[in-house]
PDB file of N, CA, C and O in Angstrom:
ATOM      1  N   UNK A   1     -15.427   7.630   6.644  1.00  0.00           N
ATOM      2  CA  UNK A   1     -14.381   6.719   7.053  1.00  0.00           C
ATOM      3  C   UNK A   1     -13.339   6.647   5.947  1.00  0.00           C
ATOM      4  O   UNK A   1     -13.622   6.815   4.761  1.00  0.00           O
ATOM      5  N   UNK A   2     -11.898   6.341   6.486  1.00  0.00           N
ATOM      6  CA  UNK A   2     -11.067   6.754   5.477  1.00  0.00           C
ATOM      7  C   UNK A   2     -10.304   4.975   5.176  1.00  0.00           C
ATOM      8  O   UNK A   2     -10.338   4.107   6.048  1.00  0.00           O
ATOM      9  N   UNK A   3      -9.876   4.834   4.231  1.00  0.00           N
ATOM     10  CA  UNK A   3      -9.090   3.136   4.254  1.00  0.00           C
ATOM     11  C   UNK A   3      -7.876   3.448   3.585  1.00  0.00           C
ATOM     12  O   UNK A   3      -7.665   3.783   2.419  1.00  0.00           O
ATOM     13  N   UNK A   4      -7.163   3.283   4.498  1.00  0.00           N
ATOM     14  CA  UNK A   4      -5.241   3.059   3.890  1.00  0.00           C
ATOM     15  C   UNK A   4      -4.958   2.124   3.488  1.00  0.00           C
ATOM     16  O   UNK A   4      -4.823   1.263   4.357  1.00  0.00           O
ATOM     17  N   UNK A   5      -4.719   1.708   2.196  1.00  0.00           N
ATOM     18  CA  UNK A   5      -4.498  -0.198   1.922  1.00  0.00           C
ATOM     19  C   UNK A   5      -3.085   0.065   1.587  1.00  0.00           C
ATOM     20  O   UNK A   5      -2.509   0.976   0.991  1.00  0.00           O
ATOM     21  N   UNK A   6      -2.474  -1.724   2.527  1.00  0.00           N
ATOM     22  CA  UNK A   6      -1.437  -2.086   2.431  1.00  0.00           C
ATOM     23  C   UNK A   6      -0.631  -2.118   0.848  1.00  0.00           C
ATOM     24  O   UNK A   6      -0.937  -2.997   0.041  1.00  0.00           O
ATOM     25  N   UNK A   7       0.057  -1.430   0.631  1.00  0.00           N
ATOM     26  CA  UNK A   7       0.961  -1.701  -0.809  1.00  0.00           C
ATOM     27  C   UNK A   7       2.172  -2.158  -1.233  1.00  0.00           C
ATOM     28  O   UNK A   7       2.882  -1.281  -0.741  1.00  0.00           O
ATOM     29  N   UNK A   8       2.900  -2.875  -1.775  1.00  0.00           N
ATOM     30  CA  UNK A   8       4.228  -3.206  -2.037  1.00  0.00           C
ATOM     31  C   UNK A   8       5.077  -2.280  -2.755  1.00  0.00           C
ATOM     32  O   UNK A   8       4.324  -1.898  -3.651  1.00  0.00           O
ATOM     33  N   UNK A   9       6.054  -1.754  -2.896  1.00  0.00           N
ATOM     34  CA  UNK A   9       6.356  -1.109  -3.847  1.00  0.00           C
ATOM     35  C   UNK A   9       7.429  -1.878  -4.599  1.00  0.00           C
ATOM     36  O   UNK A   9       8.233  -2.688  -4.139  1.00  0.00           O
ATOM     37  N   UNK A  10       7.265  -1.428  -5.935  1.00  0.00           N
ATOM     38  CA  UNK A  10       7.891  -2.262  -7.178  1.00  0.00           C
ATOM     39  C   UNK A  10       8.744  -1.644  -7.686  1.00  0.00           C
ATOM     40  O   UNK A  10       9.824  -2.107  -8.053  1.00  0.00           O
ATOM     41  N   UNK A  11       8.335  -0.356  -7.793  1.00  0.00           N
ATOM     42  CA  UNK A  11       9.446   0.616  -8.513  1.00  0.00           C
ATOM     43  C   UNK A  11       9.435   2.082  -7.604  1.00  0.00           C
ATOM     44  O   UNK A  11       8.557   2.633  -6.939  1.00  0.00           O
ATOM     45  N   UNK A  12      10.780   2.404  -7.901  1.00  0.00           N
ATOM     46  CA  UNK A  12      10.744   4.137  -7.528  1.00  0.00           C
ATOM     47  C   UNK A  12      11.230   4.960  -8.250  1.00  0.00           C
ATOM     48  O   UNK A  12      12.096   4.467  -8.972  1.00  0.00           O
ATOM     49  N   UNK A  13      11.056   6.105  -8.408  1.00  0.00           N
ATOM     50  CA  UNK A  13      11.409   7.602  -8.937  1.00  0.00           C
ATOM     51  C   UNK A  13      11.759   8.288  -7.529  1.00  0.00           C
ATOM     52  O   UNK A  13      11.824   7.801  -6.401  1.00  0.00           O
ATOM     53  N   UNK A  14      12.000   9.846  -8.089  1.00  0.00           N
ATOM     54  CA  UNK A  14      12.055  10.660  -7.183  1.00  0.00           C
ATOM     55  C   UNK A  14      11.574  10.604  -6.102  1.00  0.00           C
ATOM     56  O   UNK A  14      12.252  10.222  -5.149  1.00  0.00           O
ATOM     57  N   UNK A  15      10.320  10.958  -5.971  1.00  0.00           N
ATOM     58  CA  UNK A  15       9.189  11.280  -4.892  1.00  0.00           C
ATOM     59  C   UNK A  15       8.064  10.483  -5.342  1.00  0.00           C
ATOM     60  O   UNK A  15       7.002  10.647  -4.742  1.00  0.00           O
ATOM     61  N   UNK A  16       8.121   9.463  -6.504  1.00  0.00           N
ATOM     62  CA  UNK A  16       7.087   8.613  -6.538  1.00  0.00           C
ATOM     63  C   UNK A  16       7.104   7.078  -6.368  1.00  0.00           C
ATOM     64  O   UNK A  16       8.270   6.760  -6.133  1.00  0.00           O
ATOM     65  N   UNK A  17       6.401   6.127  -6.384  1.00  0.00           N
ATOM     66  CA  UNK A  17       6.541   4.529  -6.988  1.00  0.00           C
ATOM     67  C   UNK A  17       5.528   3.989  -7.417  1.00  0.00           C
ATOM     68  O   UNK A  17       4.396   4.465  -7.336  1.00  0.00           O
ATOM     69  N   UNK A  18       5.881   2.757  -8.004  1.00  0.00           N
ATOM     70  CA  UNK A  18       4.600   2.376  -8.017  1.00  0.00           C
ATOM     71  C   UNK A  18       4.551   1.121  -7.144  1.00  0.00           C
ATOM     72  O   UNK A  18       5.448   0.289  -7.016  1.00  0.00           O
ATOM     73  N   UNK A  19       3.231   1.133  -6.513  1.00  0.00           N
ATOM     74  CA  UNK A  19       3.080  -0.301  -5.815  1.00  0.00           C
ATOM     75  C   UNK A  19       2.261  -1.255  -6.089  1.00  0.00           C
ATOM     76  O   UNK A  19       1.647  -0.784  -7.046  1.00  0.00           O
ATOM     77  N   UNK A  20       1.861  -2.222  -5.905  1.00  0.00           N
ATOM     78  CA  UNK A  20       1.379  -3.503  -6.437  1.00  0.00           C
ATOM     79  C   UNK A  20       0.174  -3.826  -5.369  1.00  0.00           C
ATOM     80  O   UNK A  20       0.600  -3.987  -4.225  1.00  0.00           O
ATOM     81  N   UNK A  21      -1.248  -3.952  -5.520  1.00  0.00           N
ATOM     82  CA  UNK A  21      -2.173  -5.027  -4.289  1.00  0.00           C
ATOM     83  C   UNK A  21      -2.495  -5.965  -5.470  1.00  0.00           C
ATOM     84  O   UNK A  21      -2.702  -5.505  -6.593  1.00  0.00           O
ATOM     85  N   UNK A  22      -2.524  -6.939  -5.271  1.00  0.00           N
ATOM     86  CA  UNK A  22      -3.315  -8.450  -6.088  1.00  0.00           C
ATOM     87  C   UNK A  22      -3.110  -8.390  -7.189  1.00  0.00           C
ATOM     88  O   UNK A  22      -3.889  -8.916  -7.984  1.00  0.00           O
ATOM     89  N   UNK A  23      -1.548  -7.466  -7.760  1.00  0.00           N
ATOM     90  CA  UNK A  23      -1.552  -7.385  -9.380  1.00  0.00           C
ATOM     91  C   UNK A  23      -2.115  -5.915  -9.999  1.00  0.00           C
ATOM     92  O   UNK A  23      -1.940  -5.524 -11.153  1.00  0.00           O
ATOM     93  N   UNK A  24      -2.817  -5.226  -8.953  1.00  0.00           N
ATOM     94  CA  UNK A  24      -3.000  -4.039  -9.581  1.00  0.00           C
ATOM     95  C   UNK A  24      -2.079  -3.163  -9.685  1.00  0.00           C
ATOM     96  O   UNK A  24      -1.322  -3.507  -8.778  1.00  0.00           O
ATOM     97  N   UNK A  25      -1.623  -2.272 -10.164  1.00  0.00           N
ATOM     98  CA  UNK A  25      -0.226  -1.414 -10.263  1.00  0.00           C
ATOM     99  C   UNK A  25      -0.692   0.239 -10.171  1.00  0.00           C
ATOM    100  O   UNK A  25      -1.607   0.640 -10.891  1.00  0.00           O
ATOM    101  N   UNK A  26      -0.198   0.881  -9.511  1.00  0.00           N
ATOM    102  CA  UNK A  26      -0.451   2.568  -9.536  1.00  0.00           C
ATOM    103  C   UNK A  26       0.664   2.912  -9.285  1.00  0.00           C
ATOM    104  O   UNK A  26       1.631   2.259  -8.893  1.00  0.00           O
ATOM    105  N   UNK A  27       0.494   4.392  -9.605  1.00  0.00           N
ATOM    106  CA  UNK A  27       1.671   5.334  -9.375  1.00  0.00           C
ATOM    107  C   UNK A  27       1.290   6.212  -7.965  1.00  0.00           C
ATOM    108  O   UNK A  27       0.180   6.739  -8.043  1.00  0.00           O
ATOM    109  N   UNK A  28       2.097   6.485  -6.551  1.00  0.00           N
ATOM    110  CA  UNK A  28       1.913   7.134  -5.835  1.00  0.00           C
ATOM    111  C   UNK A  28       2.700   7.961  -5.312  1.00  0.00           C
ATOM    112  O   UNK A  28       3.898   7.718  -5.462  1.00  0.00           O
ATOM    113  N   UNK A  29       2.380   8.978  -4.673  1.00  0.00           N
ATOM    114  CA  UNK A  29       3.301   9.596  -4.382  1.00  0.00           C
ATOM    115  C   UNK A  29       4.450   9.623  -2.770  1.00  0.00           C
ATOM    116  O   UNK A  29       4.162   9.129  -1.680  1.00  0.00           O
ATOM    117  N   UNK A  30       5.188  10.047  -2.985  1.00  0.00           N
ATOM    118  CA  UNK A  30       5.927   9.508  -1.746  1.00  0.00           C
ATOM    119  C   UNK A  30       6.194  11.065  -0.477  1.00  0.00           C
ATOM    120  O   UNK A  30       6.734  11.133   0.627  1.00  0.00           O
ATOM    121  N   UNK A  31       5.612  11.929  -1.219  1.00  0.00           N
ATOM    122  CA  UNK A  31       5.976  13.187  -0.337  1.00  0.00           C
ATOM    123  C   UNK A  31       5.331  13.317   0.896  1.00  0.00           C
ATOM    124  O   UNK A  31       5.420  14.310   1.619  1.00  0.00           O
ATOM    125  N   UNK A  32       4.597  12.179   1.166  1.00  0.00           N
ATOM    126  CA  UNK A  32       3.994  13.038   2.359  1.00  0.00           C
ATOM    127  C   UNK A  32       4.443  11.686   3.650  1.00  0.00           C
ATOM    128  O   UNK A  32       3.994  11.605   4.794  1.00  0.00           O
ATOM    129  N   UNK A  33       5.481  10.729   2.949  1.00  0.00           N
ATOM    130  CA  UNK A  33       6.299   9.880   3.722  1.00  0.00           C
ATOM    131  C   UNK A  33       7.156  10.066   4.939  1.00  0.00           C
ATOM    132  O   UNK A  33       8.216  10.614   4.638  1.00  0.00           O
ATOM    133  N   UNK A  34       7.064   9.836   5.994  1.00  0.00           N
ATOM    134  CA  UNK A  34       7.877  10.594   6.974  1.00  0.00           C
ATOM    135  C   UNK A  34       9.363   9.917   7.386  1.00  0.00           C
ATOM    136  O   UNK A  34      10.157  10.268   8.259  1.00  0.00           O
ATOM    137  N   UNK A  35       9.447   8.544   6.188  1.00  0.00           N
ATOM    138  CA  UNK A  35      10.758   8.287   6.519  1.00  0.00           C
ATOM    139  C   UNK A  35      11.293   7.587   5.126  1.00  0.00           C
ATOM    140  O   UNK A  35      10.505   7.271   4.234  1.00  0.00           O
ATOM    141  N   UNK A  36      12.478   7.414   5.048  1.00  0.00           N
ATOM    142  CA  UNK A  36      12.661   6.604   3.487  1.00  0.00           C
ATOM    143  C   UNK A  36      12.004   5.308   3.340  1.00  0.00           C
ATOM    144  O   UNK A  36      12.286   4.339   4.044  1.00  0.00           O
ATOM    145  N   UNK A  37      11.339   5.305   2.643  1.00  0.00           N
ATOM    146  CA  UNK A  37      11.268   3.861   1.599  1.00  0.00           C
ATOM    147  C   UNK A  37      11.968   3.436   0.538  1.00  0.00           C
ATOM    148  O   UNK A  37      12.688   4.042  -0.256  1.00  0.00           O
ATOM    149  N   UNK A  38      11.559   1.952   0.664  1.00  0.00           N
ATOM    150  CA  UNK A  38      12.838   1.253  -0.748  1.00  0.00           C
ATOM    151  C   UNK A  38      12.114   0.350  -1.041  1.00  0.00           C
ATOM    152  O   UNK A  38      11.456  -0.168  -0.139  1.00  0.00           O
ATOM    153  N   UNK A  39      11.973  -0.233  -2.671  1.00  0.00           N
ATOM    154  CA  UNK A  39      11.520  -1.370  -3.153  1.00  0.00           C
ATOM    155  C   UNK A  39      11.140  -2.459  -2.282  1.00  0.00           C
ATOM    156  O   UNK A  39      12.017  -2.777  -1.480  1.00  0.00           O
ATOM    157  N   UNK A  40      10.261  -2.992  -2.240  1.00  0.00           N
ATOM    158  CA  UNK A  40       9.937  -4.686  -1.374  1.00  0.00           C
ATOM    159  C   UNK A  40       9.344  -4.101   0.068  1.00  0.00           C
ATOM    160  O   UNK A  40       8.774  -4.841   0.869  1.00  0.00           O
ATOM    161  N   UNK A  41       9.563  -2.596   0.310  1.00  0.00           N
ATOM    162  CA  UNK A  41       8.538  -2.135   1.252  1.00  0.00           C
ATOM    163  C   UNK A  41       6.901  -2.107   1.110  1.00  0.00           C
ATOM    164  O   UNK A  41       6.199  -1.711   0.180  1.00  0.00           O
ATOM    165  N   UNK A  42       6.583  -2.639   2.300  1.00  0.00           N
ATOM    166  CA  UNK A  42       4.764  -2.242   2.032  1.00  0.00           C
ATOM    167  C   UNK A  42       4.619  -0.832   3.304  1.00  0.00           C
ATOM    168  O   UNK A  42       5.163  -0.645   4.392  1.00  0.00           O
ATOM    169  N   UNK A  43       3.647  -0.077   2.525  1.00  0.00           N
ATOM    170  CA  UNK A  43       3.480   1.088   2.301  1.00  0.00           C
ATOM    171  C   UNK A  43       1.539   1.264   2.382  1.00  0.00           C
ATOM    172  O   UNK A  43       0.710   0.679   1.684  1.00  0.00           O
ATOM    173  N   UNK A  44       1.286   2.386   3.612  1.00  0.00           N
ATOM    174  CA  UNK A  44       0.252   2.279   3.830  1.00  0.00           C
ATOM    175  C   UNK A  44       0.077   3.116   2.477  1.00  0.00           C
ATOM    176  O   UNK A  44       0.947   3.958   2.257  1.00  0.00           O
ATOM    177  N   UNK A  45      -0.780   2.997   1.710  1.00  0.00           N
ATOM    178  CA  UNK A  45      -1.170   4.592   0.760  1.00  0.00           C
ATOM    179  C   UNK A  45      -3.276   4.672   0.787  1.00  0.00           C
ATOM    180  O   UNK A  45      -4.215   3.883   0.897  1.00  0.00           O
ATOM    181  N   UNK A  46      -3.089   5.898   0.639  1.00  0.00           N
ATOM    182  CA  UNK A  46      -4.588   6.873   0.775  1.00  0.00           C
ATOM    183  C   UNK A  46      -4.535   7.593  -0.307  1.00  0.00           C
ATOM    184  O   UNK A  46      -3.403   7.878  -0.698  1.00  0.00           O
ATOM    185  N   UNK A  47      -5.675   8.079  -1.075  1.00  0.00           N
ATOM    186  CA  UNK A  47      -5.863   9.052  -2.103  1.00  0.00           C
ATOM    187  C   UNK A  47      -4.406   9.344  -2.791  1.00  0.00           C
ATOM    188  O   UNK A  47      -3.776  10.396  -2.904  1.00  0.00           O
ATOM    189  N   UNK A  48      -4.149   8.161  -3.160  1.00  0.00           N
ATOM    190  CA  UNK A  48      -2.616   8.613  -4.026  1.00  0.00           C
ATOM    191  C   UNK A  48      -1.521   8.421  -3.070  1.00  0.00           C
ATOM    192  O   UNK A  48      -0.731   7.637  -3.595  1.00  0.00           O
ATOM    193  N   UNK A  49      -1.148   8.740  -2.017  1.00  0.00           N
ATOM    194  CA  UNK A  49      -0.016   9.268  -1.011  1.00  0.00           C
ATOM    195  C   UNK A  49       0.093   7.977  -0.352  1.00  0.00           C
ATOM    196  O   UNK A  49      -0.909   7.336  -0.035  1.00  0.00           O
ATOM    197  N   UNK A  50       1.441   7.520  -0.106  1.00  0.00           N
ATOM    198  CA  UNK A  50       1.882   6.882   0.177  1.00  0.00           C
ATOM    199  C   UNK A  50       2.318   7.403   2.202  1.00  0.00           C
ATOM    200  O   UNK A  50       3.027   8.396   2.365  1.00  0.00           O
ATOM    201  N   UNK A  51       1.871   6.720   3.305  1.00  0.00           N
ATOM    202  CA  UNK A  51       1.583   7.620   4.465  1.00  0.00           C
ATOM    203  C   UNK A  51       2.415   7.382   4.864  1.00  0.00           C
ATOM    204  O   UNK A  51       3.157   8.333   5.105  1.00  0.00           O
ATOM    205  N   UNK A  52       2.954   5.879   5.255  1.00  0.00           N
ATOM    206  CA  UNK A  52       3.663   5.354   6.261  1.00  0.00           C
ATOM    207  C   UNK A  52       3.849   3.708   5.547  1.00  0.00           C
ATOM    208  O   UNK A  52       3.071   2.997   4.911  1.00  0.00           O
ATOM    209  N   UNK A  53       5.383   3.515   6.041  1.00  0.00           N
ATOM    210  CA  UNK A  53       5.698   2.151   6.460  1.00  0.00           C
ATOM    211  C   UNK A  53       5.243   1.447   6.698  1.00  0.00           C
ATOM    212  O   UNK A  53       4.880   1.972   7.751  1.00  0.00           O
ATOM    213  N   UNK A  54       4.505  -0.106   6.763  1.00  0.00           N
ATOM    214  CA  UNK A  54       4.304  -0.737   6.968  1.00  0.00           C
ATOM    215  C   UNK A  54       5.039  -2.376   7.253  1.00  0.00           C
ATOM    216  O   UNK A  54       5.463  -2.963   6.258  1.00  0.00           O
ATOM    217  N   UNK A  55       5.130  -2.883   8.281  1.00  0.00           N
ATOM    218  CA  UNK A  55       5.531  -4.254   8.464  1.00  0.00           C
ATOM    219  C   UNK A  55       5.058  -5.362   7.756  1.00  0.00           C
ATOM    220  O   UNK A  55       3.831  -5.472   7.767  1.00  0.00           O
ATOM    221  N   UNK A  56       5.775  -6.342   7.051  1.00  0.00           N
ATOM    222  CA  UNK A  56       5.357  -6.672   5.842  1.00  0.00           C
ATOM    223  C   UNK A  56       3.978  -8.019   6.509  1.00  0.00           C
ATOM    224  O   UNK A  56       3.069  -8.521   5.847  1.00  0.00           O
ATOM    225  N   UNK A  57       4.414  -8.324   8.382  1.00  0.00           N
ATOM    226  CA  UNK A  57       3.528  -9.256   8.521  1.00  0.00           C
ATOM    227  C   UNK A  57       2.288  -8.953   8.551  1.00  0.00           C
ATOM    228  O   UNK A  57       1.287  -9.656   8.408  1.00  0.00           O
ATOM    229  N   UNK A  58       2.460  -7.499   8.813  1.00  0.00           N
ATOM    230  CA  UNK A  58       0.700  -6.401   9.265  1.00  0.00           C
ATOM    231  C   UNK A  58       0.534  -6.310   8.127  1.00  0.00           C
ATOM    232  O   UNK A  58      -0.485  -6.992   8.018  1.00  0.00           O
ATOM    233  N   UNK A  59       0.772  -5.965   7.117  1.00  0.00           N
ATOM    234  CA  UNK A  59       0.418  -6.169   5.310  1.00  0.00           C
ATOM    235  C   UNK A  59      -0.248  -7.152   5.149  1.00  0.00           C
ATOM    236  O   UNK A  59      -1.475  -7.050   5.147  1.00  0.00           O
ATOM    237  N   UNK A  60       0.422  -8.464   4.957  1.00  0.00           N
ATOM    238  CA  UNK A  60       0.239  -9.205   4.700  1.00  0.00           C
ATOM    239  C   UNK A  60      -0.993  -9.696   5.262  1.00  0.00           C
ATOM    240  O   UNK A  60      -1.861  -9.999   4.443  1.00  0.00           O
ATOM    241  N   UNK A  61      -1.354  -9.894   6.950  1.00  0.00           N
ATOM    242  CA  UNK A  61      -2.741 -10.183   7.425  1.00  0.00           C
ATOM    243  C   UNK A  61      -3.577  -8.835   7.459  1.00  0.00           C
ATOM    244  O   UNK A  61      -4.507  -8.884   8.264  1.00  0.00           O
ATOM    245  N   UNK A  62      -3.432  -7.458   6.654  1.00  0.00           N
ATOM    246  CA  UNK A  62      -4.530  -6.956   6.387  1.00  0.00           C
ATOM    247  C   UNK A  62      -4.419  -7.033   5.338  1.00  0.00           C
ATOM    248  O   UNK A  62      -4.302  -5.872   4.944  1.00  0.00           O
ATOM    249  N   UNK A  63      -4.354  -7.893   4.266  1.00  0.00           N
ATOM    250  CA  UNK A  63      -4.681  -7.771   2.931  1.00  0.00           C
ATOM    251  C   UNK A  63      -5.727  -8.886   3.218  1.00  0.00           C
ATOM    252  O   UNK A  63      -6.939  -8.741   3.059  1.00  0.00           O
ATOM    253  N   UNK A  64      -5.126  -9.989   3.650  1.00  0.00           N
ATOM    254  CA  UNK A  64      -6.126 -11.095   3.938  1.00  0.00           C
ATOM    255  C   UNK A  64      -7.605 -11.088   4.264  1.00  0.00           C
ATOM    256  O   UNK A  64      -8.611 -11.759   4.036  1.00  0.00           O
ATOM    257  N   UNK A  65      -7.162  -9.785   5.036  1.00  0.00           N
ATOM    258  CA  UNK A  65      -8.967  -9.885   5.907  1.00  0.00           C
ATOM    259  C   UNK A  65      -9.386  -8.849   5.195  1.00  0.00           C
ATOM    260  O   UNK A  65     -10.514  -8.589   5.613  1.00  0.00           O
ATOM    261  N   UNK A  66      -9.050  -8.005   4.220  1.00  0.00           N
ATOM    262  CA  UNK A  66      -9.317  -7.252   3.429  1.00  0.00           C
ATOM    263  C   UNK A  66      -9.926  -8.120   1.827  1.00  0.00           C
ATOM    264  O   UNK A  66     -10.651  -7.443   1.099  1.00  0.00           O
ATOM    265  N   UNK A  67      -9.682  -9.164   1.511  1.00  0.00           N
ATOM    266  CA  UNK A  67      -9.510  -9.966   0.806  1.00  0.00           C
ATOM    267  C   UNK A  67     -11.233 -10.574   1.195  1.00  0.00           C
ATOM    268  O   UNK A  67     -12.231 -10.506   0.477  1.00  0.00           O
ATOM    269  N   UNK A  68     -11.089 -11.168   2.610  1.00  0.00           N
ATOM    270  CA  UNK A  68     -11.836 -11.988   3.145  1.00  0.00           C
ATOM    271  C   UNK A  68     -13.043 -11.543   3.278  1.00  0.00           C
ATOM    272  O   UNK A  68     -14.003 -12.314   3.314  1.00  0.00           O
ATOM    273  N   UNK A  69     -13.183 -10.016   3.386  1.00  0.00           N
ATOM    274  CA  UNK A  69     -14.527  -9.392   3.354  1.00  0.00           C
ATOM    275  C   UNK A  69     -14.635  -8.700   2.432  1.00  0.00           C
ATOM    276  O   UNK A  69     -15.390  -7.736   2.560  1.00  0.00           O
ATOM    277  N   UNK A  70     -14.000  -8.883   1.256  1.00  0.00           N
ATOM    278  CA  UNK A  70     -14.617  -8.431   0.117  1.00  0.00           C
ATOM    279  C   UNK A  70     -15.013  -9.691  -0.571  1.00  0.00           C
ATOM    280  O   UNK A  70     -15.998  -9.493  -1.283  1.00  0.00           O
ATOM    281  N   UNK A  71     -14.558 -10.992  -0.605  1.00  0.00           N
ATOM    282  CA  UNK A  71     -15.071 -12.105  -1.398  1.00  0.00           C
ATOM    283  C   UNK A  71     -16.219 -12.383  -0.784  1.00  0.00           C
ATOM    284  O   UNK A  71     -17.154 -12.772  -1.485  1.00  0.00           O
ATOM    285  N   UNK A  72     -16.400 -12.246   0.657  1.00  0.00           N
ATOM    286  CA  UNK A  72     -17.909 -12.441   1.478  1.00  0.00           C
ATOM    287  C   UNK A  72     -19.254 -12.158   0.647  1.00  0.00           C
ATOM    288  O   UNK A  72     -20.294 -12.803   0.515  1.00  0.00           O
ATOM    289  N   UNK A  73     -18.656 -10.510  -0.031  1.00  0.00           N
ATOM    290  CA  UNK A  73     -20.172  -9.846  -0.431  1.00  0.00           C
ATOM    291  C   UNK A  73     -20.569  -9.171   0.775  1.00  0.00           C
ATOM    292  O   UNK A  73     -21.707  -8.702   0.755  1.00  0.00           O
ATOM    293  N   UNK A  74     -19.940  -9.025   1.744  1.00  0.00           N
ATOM    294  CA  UNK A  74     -20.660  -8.027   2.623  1.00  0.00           C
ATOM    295  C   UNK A  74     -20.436  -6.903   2.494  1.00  0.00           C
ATOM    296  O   UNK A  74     -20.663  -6.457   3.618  1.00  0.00           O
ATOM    297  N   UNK A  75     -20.122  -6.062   1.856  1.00  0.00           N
ATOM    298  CA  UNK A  75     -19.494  -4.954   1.167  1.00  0.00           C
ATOM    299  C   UNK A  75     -20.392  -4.247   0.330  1.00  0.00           C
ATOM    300  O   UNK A  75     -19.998  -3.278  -0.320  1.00  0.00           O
TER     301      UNK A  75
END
């Protein structure tokens, strides 16, 4: 099973950014994006790659429940 987590992005370069979950910060890449992104976008990303766009309200309630079942311990 594969998990795309919701990301913000903070900064950009060329073909990279970095995005933000709960304060964590990485660098990803943006090439395999199929449309432009810009700062304050959330951004599905997988193994580095940044996939797709995301709507910041679908972000926002899958971070939550992403959040919600990891503080559970059912994990």
């Amino acid at each position: 099973m594969c998990l795309a987590v919701p990301s913000k992005i903070v900064t950009m370069g060329d073909m990279t950014a970095i995005v933000d979950v709960y304060g964590a910060r990485r660098e990803v890449s943006l090439l395999l994006m199929p449309e432009e992104a810009a700062i304050g976008d959330y951004v599905l990303v997988h193994a580095g790659f940044a996939i797709q766009k995301i709507d910041s309200d679908a972000a926002t309630e899958a971070l939550k429940f992403i959040k919600e079942i990891t503080d559970s311990g059912d994990i």
